[in-house]
PDB file of N, CA, C and O in Angstrom:
ATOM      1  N   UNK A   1      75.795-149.248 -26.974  1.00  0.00           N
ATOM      2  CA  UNK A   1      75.179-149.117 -25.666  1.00  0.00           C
ATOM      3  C   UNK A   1      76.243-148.957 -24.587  1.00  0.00           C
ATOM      4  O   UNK A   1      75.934-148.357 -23.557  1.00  0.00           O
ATOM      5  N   UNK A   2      77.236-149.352 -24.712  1.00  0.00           N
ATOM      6  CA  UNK A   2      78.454-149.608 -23.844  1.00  0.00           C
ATOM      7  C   UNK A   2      78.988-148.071 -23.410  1.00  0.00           C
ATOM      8  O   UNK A   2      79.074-147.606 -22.274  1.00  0.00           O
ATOM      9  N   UNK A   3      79.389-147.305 -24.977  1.00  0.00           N
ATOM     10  CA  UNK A   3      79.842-146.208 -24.803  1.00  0.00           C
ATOM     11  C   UNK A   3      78.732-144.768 -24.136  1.00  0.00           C
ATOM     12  O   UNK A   3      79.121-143.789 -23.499  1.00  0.00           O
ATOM     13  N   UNK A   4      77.520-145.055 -24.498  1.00  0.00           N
ATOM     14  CA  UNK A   4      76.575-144.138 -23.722  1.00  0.00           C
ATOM     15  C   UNK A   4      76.633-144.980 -22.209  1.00  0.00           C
ATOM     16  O   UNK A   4      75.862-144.309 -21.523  1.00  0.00           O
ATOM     17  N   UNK A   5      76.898-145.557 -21.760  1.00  0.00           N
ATOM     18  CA  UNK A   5      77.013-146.318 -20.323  1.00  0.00           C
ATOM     19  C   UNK A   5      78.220-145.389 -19.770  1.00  0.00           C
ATOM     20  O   UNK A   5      78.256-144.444 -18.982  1.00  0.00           O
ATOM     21  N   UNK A   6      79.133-146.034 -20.489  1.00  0.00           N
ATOM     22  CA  UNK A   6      80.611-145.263 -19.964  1.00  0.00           C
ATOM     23  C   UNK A   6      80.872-143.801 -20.117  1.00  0.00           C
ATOM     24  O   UNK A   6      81.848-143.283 -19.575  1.00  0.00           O
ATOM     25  N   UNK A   7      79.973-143.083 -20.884  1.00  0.00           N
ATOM     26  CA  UNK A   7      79.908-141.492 -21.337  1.00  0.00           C
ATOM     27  C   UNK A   7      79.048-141.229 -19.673  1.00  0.00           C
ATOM     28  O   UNK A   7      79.455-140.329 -18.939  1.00  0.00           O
ATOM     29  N   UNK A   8      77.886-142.109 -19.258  1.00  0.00           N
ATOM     30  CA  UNK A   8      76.609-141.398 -18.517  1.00  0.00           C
ATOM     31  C   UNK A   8      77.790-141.677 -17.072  1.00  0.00           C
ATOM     32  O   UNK A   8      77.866-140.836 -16.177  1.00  0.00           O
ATOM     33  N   UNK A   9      78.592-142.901 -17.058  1.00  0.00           N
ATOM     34  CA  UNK A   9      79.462-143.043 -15.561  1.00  0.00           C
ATOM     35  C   UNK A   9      80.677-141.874 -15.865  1.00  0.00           C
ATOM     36  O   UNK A   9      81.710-142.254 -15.312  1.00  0.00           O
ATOM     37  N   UNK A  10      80.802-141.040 -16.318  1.00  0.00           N
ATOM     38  CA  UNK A  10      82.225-140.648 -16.584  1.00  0.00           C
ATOM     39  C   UNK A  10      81.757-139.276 -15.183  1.00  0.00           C
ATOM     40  O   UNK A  10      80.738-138.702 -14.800  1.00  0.00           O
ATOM     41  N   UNK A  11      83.401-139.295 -14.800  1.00  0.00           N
ATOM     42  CA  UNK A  11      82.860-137.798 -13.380  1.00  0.00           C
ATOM     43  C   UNK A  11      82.548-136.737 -13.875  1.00  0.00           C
ATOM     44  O   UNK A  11      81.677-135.955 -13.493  1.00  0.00           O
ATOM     45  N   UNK A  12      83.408-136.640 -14.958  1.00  0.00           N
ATOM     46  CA  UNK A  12      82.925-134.656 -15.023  1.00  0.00           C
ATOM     47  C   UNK A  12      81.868-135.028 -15.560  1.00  0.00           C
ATOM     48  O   UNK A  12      81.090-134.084 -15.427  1.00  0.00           O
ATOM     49  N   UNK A  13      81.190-136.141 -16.284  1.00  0.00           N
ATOM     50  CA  UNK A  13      79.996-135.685 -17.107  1.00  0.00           C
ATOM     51  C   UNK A  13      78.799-135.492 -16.193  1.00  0.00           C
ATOM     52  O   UNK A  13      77.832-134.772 -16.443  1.00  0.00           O
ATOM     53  N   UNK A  14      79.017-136.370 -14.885  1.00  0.00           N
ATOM     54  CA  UNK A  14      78.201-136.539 -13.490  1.00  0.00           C
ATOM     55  C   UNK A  14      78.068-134.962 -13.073  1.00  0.00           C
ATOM     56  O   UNK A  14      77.052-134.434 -12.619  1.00  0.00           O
ATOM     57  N   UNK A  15      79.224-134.381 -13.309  1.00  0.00           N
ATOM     58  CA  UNK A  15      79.496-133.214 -11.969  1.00  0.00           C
ATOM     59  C   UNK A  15      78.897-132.365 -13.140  1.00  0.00           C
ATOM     60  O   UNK A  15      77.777-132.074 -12.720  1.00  0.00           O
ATOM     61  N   UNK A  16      79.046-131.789 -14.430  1.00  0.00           N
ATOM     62  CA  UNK A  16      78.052-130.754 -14.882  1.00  0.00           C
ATOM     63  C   UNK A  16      76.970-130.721 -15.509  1.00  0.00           C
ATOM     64  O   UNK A  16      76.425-129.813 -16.136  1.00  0.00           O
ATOM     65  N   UNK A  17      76.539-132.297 -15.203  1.00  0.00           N
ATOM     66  CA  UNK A  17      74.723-132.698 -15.444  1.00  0.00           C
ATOM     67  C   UNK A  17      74.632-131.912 -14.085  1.00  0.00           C
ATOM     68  O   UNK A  17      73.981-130.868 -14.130  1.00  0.00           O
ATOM     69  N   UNK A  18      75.137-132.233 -13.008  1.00  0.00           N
ATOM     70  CA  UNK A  18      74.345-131.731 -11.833  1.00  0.00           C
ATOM     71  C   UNK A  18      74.489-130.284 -11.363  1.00  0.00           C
ATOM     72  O   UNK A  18      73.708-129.695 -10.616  1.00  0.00           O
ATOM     73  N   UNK A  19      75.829-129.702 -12.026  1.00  0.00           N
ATOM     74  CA  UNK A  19      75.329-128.589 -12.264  1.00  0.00           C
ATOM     75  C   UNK A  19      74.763-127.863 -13.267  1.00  0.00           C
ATOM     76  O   UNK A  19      74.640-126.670 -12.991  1.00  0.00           O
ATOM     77  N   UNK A  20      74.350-128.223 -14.420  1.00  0.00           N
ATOM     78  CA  UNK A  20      73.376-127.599 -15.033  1.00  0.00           C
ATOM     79  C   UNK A  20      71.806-127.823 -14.602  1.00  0.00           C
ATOM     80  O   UNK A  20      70.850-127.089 -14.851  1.00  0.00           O
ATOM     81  N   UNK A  21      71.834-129.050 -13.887  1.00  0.00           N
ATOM     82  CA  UNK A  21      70.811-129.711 -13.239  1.00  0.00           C
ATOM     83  C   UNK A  21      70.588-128.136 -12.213  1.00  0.00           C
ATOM     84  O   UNK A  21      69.851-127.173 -12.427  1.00  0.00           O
ATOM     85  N   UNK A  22      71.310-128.334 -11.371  1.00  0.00           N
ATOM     86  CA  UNK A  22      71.165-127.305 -10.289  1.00  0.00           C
ATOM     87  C   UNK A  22      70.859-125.767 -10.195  1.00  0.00           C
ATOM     88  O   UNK A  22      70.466-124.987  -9.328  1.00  0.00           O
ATOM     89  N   UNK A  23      71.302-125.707 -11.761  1.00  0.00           N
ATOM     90  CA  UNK A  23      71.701-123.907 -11.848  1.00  0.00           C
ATOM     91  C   UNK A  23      70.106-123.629 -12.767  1.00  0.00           C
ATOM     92  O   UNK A  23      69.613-122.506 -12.870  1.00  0.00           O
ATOM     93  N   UNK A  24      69.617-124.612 -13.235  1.00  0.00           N
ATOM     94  CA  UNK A  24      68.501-124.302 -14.176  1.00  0.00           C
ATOM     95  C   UNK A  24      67.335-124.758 -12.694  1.00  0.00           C
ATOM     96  O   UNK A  24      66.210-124.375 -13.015  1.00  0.00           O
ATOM     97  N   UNK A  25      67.310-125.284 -11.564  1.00  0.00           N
ATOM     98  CA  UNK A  25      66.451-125.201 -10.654  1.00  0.00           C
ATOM     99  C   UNK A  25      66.587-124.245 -10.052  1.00  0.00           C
ATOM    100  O   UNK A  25      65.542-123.610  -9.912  1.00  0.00           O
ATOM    101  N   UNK A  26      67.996-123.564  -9.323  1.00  0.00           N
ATOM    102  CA  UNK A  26      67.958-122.387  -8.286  1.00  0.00           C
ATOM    103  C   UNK A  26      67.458-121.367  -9.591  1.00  0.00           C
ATOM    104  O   UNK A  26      67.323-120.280  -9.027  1.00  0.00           O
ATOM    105  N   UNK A  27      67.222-121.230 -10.590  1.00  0.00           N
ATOM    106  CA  UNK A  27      67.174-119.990 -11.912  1.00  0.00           C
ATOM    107  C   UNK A  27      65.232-120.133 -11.921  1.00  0.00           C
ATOM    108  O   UNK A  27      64.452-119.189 -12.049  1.00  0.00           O
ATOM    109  N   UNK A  28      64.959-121.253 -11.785  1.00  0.00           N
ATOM    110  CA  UNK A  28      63.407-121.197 -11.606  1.00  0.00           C
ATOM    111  C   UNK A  28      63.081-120.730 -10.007  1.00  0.00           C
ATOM    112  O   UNK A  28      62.311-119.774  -9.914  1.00  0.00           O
ATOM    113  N   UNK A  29      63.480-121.185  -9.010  1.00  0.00           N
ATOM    114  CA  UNK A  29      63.004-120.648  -7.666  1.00  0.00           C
ATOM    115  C   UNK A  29      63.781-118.998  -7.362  1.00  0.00           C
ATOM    116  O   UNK A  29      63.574-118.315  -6.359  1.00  0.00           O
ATOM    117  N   UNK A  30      64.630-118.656  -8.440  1.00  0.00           N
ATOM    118  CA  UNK A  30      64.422-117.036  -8.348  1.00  0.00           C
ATOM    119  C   UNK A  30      63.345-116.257  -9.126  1.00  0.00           C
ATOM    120  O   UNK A  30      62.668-115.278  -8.815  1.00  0.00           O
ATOM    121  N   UNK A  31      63.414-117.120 -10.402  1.00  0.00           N
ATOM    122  CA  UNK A  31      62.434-116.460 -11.057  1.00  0.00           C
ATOM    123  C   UNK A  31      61.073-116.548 -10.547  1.00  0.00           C
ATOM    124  O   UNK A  31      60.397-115.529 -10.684  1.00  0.00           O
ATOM    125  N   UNK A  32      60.469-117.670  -9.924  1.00  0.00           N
ATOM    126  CA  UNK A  32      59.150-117.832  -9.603  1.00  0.00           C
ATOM    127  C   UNK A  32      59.280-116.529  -8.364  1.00  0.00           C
ATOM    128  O   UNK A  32      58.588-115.553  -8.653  1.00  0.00           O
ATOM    129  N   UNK A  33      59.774-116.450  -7.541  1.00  0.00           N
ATOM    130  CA  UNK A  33      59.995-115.696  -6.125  1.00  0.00           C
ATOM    131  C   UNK A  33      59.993-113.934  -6.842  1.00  0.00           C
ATOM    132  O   UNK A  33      59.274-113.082  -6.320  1.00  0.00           O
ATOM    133  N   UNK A  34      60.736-113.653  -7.855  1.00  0.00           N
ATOM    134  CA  UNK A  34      60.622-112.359  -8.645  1.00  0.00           C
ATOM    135  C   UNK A  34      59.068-111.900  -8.591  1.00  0.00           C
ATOM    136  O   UNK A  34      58.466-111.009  -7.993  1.00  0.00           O
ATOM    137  N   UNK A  35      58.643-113.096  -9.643  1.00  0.00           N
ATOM    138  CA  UNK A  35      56.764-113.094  -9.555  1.00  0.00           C
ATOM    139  C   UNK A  35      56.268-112.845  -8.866  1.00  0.00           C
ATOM    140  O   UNK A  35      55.710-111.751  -8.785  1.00  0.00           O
ATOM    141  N   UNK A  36      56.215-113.872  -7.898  1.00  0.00           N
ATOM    142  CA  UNK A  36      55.555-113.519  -6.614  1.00  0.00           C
ATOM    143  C   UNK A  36      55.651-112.522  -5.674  1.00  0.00           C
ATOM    144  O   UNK A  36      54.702-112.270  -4.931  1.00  0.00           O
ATOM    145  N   UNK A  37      56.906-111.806  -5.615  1.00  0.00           N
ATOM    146  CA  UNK A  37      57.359-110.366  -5.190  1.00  0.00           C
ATOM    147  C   UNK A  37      56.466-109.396  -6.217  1.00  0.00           C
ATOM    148  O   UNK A  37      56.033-108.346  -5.745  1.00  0.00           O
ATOM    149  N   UNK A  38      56.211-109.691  -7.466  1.00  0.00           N
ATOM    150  CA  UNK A  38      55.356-108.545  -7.817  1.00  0.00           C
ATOM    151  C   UNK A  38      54.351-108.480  -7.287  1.00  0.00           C
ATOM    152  O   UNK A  38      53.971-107.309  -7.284  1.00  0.00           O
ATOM    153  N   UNK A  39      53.588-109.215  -6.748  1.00  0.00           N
ATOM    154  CA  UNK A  39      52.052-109.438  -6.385  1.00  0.00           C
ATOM    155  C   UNK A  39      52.345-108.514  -4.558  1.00  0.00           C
ATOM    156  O   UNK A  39      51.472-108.389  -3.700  1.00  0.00           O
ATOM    157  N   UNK A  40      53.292-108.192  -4.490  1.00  0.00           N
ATOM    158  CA  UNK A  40      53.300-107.843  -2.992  1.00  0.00           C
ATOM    159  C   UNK A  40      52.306-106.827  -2.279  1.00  0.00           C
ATOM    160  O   UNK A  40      51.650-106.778  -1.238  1.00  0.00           O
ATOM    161  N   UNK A  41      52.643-105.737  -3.834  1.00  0.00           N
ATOM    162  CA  UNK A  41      51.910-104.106  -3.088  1.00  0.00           C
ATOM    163  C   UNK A  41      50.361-104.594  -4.181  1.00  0.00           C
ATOM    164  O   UNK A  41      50.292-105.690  -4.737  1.00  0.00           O
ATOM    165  N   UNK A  42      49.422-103.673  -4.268  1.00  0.00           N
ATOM    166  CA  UNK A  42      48.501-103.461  -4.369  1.00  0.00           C
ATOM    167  C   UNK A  42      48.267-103.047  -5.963  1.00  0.00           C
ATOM    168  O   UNK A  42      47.343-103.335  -6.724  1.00  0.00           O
ATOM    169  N   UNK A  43      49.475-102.255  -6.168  1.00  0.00           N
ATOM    170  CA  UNK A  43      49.970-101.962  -7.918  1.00  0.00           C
ATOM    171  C   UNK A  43      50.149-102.653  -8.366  1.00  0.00           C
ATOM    172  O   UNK A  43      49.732-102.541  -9.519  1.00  0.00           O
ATOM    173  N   UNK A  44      50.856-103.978  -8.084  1.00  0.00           N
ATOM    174  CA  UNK A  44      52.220-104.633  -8.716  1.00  0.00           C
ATOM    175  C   UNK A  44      50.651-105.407  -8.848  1.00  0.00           C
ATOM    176  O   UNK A  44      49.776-105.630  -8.011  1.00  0.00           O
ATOM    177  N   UNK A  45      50.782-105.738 -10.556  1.00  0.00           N
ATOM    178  CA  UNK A  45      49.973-106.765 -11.039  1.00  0.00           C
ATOM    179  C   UNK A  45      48.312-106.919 -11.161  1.00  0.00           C
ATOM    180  O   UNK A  45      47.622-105.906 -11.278  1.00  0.00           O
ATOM    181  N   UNK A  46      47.739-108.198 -11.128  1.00  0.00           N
ATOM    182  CA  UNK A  46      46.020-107.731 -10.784  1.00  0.00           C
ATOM    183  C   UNK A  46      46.185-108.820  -9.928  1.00  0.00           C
ATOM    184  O   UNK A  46      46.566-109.991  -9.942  1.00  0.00           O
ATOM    185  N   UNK A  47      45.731-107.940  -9.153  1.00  0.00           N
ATOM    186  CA  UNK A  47      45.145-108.909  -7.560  1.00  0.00           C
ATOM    187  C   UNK A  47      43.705-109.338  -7.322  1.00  0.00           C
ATOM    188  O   UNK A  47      43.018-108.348  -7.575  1.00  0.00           O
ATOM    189  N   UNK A  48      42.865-110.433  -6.925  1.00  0.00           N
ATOM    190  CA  UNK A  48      42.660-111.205  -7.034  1.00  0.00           C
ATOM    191  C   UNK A  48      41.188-110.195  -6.420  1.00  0.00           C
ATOM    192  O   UNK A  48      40.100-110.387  -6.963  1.00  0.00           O
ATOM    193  N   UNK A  49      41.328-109.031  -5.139  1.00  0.00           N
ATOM    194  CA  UNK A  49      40.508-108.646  -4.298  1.00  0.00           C
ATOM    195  C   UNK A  49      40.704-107.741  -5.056  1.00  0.00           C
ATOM    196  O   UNK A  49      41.492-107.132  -4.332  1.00  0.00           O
ATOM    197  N   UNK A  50      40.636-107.141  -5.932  1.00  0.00           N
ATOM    198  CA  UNK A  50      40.852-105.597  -6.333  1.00  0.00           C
ATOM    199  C   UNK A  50      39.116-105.047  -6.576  1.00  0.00           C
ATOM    200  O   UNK A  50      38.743-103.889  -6.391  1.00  0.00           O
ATOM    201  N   UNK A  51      38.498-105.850  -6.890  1.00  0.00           N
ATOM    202  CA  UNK A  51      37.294-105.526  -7.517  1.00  0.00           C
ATOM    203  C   UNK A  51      36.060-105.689  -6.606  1.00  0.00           C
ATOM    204  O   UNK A  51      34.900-105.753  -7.014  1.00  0.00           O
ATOM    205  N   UNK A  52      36.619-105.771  -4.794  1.00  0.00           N
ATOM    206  CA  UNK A  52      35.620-105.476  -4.060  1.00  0.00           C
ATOM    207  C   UNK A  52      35.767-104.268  -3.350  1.00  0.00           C
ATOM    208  O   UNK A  52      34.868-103.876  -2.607  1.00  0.00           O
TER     209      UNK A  52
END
């Protein structure tokens, strides 16, 4: 238990949890924003009003 204590306090292990932490969140708020850029024009995708 000691050594997973002292592995989870160690710095670098701090500094690229938080950046893998970080790089796998900014990688979802591009990808979601991609999506949602398809829905922009009238083509891009099925829109929701298309069928009135």
């Amino acid at each position: 238990m000691k050594l997973i204590k002292n592995w989870w306090t160690n710095e670098a292990v701090q500094y690229w949890l938080k950046f893998v932490g970080k790089t796998i969140f900014f990688f979802a708020v591009v990808v979601m924003l991609v999506y949602l850029y398809h829905y922009k024009n009238i083509q891009g995708g099925t829109f929701i009003y298309n069928e009135f």
